[in-house]
C-alpha positions in Angstrom: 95.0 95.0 93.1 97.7 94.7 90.7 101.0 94.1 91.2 102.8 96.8 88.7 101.8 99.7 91.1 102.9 97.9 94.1 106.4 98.8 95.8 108.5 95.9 98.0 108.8 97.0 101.5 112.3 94.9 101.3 114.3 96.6 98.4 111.8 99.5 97.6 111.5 98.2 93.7 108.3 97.6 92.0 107.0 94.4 93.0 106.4 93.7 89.1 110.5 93.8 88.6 111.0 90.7 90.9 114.4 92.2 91.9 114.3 90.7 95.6 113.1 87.0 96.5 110.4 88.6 98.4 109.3 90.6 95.5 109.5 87.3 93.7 107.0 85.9 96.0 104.3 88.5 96.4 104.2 88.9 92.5 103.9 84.8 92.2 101.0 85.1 94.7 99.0 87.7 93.4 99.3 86.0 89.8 97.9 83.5 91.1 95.2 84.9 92.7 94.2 86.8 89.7 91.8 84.4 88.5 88.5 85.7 87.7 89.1 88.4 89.9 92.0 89.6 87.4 89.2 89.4 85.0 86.5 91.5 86.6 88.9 94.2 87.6 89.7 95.1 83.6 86.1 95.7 82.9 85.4 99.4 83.4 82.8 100.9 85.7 80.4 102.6 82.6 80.6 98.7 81.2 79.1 97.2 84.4 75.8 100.0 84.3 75.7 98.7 80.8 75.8 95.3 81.4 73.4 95.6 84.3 71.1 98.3 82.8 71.0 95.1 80.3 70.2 92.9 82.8 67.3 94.7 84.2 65.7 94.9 81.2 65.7 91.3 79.9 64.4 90.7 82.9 61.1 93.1 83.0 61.0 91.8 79.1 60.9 88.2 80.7 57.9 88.8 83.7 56.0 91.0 81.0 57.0 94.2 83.1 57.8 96.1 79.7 56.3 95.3 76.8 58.9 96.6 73.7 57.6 98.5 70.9 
């Protein structure tokens, strides 16, 4: 999840304003969890059934399961 659509319990601003020392800390810890997660969660849905539609087929090309042509 990211932290611009989140809203502090404590001061009811967006967490991504850091106007309270508690939003302050939530949006440290979610920046720092966003490591490769952060990454995966910008790819869009239709690129992963590319990607994997991809994937499948480099694989039947590899075990001779589809011949191309």
């Amino acid at each position: 999840m990211t932290y611009d659509r989140l809203v502090c319990a404590n001061c009811a601003a967006p967490v991504s304003e850091g106007r309270c020392p508690v939003c302050r800390a939530s949006r440290e810890r979610l920046q720092q969890q966003s490591g490769l997660t952060g990454l995966f969660a910008q790819v869009s849905p239709a690129t992963l059934v590319v990607l994997l539609v991809a994937l499948i087929a480099v694989g039947l090309l590899a075990t001779g399961g589809l011949t191309p042509g």
